[in-house]
N, C-alpha and C positions, 0 to 999 in steps of 0.2 A: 534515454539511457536504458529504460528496461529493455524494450525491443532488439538492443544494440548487443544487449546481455546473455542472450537466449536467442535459439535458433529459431526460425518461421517456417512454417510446413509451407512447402505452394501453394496449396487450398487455405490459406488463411487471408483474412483483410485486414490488412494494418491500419486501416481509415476506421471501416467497423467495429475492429477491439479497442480504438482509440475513444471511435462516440460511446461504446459500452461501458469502459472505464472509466469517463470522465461524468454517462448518468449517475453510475454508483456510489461515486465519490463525491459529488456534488455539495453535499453537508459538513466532509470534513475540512480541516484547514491544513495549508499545503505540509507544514512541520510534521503532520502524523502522517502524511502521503510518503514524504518525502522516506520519513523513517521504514515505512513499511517499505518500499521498492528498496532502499537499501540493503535489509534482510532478506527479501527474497535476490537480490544480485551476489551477498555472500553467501548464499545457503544456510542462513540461520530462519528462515518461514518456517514453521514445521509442516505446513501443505505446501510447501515445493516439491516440485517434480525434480528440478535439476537440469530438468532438456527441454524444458517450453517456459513461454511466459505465464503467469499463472492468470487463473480466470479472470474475470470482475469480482467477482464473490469471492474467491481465492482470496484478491489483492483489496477488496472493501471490510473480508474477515479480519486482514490484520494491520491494518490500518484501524481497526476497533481496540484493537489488541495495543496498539503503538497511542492511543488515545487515553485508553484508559491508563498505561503506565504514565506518562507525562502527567494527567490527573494525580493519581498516587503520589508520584514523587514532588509535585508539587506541592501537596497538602500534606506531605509528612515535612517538606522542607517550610509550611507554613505559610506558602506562596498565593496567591488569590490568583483565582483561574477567571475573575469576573471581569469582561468585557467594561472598558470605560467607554 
């Protein structure tokens, strides 16, 4: 969906930014992936470019970002974030 979203230089490899993204993110769970590639497809990232995909780092920054708010709102709504 991202790649789908955003234009591809010819010099780029959709295979390589694929294994790049997928080292990066390795640690998160797909809900804060998910949330983050949403943001950067409407232009709410605020390191989006607008004309490219964003980095791994770009897209691992806020997916930290989409983490920690689900945390937040969790524990203000009183929710337990612990794994059973």
């Amino acid at each position: 969906m991202l790649f789908a979203s955003f234009p591809q230089s010819a010099a780029s490899d959709p295979d390589m930014q694929i294994r790049s993204y997928l080292d990066a993110l390795k640690d998160f769970e797909a809900v804060d992936i998910h949330a983050a590639i949403e943001r950067f497809r409407h232009g709410l990232a605020p390191s989006s470019n607008h004309q490219f995909c964003p980095s791994s780092a770009q897209l691992a920054i806020e997916v930290r970002e989409r983490k920690l708010m689900r945390e937040l709102l969790a524990k203000r709504g009183g929710l337990s974030l612990v794994k059973a």
